[in-house]
N, C-alpha and C positions, 0 to 999 in steps of 0.2 A: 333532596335526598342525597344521603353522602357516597362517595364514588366509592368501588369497591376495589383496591390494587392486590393483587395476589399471584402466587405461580401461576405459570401454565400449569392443565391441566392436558395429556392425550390428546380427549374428545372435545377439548375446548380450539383446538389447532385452525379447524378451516374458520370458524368464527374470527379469531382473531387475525387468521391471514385476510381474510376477507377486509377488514377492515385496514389492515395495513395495503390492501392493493389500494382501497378509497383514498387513503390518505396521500400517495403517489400517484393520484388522477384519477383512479378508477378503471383503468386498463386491465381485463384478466390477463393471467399470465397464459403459457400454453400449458397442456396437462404435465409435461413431461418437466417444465422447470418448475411448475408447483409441487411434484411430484419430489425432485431435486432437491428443493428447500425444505421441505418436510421433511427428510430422511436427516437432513443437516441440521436442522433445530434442534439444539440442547433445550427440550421442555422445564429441567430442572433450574438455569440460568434464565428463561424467559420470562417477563413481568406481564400483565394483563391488565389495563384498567377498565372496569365494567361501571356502567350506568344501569343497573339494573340485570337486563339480560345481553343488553349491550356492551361490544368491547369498543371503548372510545382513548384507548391509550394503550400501546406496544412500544416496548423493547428487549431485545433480547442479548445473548452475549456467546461468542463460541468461544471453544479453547483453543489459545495457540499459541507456539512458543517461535518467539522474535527474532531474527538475527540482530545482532547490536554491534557497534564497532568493535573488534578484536574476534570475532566470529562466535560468541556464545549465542546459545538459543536459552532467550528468556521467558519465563513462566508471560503470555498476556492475557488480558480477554479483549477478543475482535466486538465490539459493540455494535449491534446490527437491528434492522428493523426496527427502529423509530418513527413513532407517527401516534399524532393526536389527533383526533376528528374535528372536522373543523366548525361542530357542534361546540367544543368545549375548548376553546381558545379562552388564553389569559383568564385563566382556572389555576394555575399553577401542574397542572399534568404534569408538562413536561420536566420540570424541575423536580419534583418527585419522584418522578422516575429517576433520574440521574442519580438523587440523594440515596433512593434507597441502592442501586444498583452501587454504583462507586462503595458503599459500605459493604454490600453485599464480597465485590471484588476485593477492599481488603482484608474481610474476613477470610476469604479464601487463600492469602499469602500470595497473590500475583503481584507483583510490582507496577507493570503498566495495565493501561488503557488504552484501548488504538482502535479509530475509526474513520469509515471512509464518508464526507459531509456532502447530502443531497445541497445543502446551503451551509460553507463554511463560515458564514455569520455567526450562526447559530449556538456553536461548543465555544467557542472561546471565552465565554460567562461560566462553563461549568472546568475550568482549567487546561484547554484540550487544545494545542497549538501544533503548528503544520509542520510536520517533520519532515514528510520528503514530496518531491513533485513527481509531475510526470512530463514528458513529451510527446505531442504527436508531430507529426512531420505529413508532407506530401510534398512526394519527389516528381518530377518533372522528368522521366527517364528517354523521353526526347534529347533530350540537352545534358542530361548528368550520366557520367561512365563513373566505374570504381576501379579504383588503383588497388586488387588483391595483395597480401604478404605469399612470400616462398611458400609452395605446399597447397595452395590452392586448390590448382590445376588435378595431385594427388586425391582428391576428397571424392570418394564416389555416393552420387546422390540418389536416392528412390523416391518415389512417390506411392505412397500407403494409404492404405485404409485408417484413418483415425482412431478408431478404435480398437483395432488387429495392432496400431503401433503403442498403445498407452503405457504398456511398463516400460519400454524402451526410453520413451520419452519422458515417464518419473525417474528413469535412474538418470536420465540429465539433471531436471531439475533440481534429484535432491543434493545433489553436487555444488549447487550453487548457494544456497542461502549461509554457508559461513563463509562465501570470497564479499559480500557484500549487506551491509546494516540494511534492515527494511525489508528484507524475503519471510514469509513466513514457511516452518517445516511442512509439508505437507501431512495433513491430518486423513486419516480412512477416507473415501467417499468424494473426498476435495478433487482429485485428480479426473473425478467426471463433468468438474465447470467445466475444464479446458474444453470439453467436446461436447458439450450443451450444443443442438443444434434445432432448434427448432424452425419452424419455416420461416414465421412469422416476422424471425429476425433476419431474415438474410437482405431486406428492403430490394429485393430481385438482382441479390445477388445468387451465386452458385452456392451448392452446397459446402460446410467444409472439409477443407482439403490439407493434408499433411503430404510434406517432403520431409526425410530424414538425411542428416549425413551420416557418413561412416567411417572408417580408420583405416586403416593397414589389413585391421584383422578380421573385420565386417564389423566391428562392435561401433555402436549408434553413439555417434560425437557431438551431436545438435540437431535439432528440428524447428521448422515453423508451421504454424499453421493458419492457416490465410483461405478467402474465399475470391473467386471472380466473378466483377461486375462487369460484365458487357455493352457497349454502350457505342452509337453509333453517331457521324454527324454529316456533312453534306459532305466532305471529304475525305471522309473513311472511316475505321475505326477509332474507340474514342475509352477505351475498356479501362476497369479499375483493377488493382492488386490489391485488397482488402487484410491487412497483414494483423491477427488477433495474440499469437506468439510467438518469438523467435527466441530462443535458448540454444546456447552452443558451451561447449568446455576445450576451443581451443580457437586461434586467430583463424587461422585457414577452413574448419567449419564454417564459422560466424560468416567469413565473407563469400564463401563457394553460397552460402544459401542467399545471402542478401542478393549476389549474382542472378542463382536460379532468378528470384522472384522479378528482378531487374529486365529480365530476356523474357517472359512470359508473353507467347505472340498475342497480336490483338490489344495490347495494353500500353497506355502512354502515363499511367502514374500508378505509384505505388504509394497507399496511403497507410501508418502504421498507428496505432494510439498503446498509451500508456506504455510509454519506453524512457527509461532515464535520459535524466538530463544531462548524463556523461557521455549516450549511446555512442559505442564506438564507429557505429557506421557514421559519425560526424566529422570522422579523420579519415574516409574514404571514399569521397565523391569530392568529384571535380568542382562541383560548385557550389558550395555552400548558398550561394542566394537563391537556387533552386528547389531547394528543399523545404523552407518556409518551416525551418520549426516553432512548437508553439508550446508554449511552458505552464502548466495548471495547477493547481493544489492536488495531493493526493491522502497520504497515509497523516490523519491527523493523531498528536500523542501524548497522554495523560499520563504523570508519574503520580502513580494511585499511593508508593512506596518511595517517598524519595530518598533516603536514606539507601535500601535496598539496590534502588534502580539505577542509580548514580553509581555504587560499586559494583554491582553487575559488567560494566561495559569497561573495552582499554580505552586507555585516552592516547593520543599521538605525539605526547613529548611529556617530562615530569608537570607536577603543580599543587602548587599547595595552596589554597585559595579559601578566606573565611566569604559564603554568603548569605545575602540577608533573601530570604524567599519569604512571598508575600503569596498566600491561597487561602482566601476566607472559606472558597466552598470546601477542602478539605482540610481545614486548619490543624491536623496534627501535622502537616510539612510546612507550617510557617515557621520562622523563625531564623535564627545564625546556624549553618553547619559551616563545617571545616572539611573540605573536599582535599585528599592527600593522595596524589597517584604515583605511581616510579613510572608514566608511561606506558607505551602500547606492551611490553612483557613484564609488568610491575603489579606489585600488590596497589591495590585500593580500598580507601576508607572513607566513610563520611557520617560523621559523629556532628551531634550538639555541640556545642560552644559559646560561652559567653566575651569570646575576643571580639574584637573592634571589627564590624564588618567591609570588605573589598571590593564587594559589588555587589549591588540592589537591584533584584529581577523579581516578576512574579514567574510560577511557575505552568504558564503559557509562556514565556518563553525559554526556559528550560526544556518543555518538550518541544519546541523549533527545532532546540540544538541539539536536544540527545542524540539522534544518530548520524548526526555531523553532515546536516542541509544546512540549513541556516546558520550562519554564523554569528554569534555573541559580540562581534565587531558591530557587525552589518544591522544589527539590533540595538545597538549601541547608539548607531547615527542616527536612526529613528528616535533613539528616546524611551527607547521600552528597556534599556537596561543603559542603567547608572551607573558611576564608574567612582569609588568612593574612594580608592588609594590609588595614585597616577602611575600608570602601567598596567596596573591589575586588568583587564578585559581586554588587552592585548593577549596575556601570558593566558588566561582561561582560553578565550577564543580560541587559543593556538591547539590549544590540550584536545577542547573538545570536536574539531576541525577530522575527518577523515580521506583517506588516500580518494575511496570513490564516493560515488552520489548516490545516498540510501536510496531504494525502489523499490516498490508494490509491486510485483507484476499480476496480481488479478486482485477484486476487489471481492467485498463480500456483504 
């Protein structure tokens, strides 16, 4: 019998979550984060594929707009909840899905595609390369002290209720996604993952807990928010610092809280995930071999518009550059453009052309580089981009290279 793919439907919701929990092992979730994702599903972006009365294929897609280097917010769709049953393996589902959705996405006039890979094997067949990472670390705060900047000392800190603190702490965050490529804007309803708290997750850790810092004038400068593990051993205390976000808008914030969470009695390490791989806290501990960081895939990204997406963003020095881009799965971006930038305050353009092409990439690895992680060099040496007029992938590299390190800070 032929599979049925179609929108979501409302009352078709727990069906199809149901089957996307199977497809991620089978763990229910708790009421309150199913409750969470439900409110957050675009029904009208989400695909369904049924075997009957059964749904044995999801994906869905949210709205959101991207920070990109030069600090524009671009039209994306977050591409989300994936999963085929493992009933209907090498069936073609999953590719289906992508084919209709990516059409779907540029009927809608978004340029990208951006998604976070339970197995980043997986997208790189349908165009979809790793644009930025993340870090975690754990600190050793036995052995690591921080060297604060002036002003420190000034920052007066509180410790709040999470939820009493939440607009305080969205008007940080929204401050930040045009200082850095890879934030997305915050969207309605988003700002209650921060404080998702169910029990289930704390793996007997504490509840969570927010510190805010504050300014001169009491106005909120940065916050983190982190849970505590307690943890015992024949020789004392053995406790963790569980650190979920840390956002600041100034140097003396950022570090009076890394501080705070440093000094937390009872505690000998502070363990933090998904933090860039520029995290400034790596220019202020004593000892870098203490920290143990550890570098992963994050924010993967599909130029669904390349033409679009490409002038969307600044670049970090002029370039005028013919390429050959090669995408069977969305073959209206194969071919020669001519990419012409003045720079990070400069007009850009990126037109057809039938000139001599300068460098030969598919575009997996154009979304590597759009928001200047990966570097076009560093791609180069591998072999996944060609270098067809000598110089040329130096001078792109350079263009497409940015001051910091794009970053996620929550997934979706």
């Amino acid at each position: 019998m032929a599979l049925d793919t179609r929108v979501l439907q409302a009352d078709e919701w727990d069906a199809w979550y149901d089957h996307l929990e199977l497809a991620f092992g089978g763990v229910a979730e708790s009421p309150e984060e199913r409750e969470l994702w439900k409110t957050l599903t675009e029904p009208a972006r989400s695909l369904g594929v049924w075997d009957e009365d059964t749904c044995v294929g999801s994906a869905g897609a949210f709205t959101f707009r991207l920070s990109v280097p030069g600090g524009a917010l671009v039209p994306a769709a977050g591409v989300t909840m994936v999963g085929v049953a493992p009933t209907h393996r090498r069936r073609g589902v999953l590719t289906s899905l992508m084919r209709r959705q990516l059409d779907d996405i540029r009927a809608g006039g978004e340029p990208l595609a951006v998604l976070t890979a339970s197995e980043p094997a997986i997208y790189g067949r349908f165009g979809y390369g790793t644009g930025t990472y993340a870090m975690s670390v754990d600190v050793d705060t036995t052995r690591v002290r921080l060297s604060v900047p002036p002003g420190t000392d000034a920052v007066r800190l509180r410790l709040v209720d999470p939820e009493k603190a939440l607009a305080d702490c969205e008007r940080v965050y929204a401050a930040l996604p045009a200082t850095r490529p890879g934030m997305t804007a915050r969207q309605p309803g988003w700002e209650r993952v921060g404080v998702l708290d169910p029990e289930a997750r704390r793996a007997g850790a504490s509840p969570l807990k927010c510190v805010v810092a504050e300014g001169p004038r009491g106005e909120v400068t940065g916050y983190a928010r982190y849970r505590v593990k307690p943890d015992w051993e024949q020789s004392g205390s053995d406790g963790k610092v569980l650190v979920s976000e840390l956002d600041a808008l100034d140097p003396a914030s950022y570090a009076a809280l890394w501080r705070y969470l440093f000094e937390i009695d009872l505690t000998w390490h502070v363990q933090a995930y998904g933090r860039p791989v520029d995290d400034a806290l790596l220019h202020l501990v004593s000892d870098i071999r203490r920290v143990t960081p550890r570098k992963r895939d994050a924010l993967h990204v599909r130029l669904v518009d390349l033409p679009g997406a490409l002038a969307a963003r600044a670049y970090a020095g002029p370039v005028d550059v013919v390429l050959e881009v090669e995408d069977d799965f969305c073959p209206w971006n194969a071919g020669r453009w001519r990419l012409v930038a003045g720079g990070s305050a400069g007009s850009v353009s990126c037109t057809r052309t039938a000139d001599p092409a300068e460098v030969a990439l598919s575009v997996r690895e154009l979304g590597a580089a759009y928001l200047g992680g990966d570097t076009l060099a560093a791609l180069a040496a591998a072999g996944r981009v060609r270098e067809l007029r000598p110089g040329a992938v130096a001078r792109v590299s350079r263009a497409f290279a940015w001051d910091v390190a794009p970053w996620l800070p929550h997934g979706f």
